[in-house]
C-alpha positions, 0 to 999 in steps of 0.5 A: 724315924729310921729313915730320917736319922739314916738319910740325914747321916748319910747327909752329913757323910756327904757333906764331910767328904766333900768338904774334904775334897774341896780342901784337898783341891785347895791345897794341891792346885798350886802344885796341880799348876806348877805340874802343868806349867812342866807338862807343856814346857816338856811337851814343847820340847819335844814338839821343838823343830829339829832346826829351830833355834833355841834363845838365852835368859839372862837372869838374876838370882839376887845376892843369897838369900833364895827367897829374893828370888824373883817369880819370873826367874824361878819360873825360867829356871823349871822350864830351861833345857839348861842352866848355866850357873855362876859362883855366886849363886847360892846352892838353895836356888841351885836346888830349886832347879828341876832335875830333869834340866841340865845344870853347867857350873860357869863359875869365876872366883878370884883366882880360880875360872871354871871357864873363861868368859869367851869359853862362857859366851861360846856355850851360850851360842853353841847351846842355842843354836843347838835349839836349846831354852838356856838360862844364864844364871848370875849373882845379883842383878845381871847388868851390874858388874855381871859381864851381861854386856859382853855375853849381850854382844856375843848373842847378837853377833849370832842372832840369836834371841834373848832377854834379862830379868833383873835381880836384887843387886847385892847392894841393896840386899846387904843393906837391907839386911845390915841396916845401913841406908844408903842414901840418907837426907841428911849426908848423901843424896845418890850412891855410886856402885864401883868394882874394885875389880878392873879389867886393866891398869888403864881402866882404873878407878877416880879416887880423886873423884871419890874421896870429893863426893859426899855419896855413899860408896859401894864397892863390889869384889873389894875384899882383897882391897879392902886396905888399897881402897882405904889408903888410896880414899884418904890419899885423895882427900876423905877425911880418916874416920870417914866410915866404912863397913864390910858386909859379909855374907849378905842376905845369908844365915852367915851375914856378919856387919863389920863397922869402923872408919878409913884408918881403922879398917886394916885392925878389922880384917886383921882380927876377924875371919872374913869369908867372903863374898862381901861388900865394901860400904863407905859414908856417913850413912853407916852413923845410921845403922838401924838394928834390923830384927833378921828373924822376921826376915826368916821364912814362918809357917802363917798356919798354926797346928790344928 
């Protein structure tokens, strides 16, 4: 009878145990893999031929919220040799960027250039060249009012490789998050994206155009115009009470909505602290804001305490 309860003792011992190692196995294999995803891009670098030439991601980091970040970029990000970053990137997802990559801040706000672009494009060129995997991280979604195409060209006119990765554009994650549609069946069948932002006085906008089309306007890098915009609308036709909404902040713990039409809109930027950035809705589609519960969008534990 010793013997019995002895070895079936020992049976369970051995039984919890593994049991234990099979969770810890379980729990730490996706940081074993994110281990060695790092391992073999380290090991790559090192292996790199000295003349090899390095080439340029292209990335979206989404509009703020850090959880919009798509997988592939998050992956791009703990393999580069170095990162080149804008403004608008949120300092979260500047945080998930491994410390043992190269971080360059290439930032460009309104009035205030950390480079300017040929400066940008120069680096980009100079660091692939140099051999080096380079990630040119922007807000939102490259190909939208992020000035790709000019860093594009100038990659081609040194032959040097490179390919884009797609983020969520500010427009949509700010309507997402305010709950605006921006499309609806019954005002607007298609949405324009417009920069408030032009490259001279000959490039400037269709305000006749605009103020005639029934579709949702959203404008990008508008808040120091948010009145010019207004005034130049009802100029060229669109009625006064025409709606208009200014998000700022989006997708972020700091997004604020701020809702009323054409005419009224100067009140709204005269008695409220706008930040910035922030972007300029303008459409019948903001008579159906829906109220969207933010805390479900807020990251949860899904595992309650044992």
């Amino acid at each position: 009878m010793f013997n019995l309860t002895f070895n079936l003792s020992h049976l369970a011992m051995f039984r919890l145990t593994a049991l234990r190692s099979n969770m810890f196995r379980l729990f730490s294999f996706d940081l074993a893999k994110e281990q060695l995803k790092k391992a073999r891009a380290d090991k790559a670098k090192l292996t790199k031929p000295a003349n090899s030439i390095g080439h340029v991601h292209l990335v979206g980091s989404g509009p703020g919220d850090a959880e919009l970040l798509t997988l592939k970029a998050y992956r791009l990000l703990q393999t580069a040799d170095v990162v080149m970053y804008d403004w608008l990137v949120s300092p979260e997802i500047v945080n998930m960027i491994p410390k043992n990559v190269e971080k360059v801040f290439v930032g460009k706000k309104c009035g205030r250039h950390s480079m300017t672009q040929d400066e940008i494009c120069q680096l980009l060129s100079e660091r692939a060249l140099a051999g080096q995997d380079v990630v040119r991280l922007k807000g939102g979604d490259p190909s939208i009012f992020g000035r790709a195409a000019e860093e594009i060209e100038h990659l081609q006119q040194h032959n040097i490789d490179f390919a884009i990765v797609p983020g969520v554009t500010a427009a949509s994650g700010c309507a997402a998050w305010s709950g605006i549609p921006l499309t609806h069946r019954d005002c607007a069948h298609s949405v324009r994206f417009i920069t408030a932002h032009f490259k001279s006085d000959e490039i400037a906008a269709d305000w006749k155009n605009y103020a005639e089309s029934n579709d949702t306007l959203v404008f990008y890098m508008g808040l120091n115009k948010v009145k010019h915009i207004a005034d130049n609308l009802i100029s060229y036709g669109k009625t006064a009470t025409t709606p208009m909404a200014i998000v700022d902040q989006g997708t972020t713990n700091n997004q604020k909505t701020y809702i009323s039409n054409l005419a009224d809109i100067e009140q709204v930027l005269n008695s409220e602290n706008i930040i910035g950035p922030a972007l300029i809705v303008v459409g019948d589609v903001i008579n159906y804001q829906a109220q969207v519960n933010i805390d479900l969008l807020h990251a949860k534990s899904t595992h309650a305490a044992a």
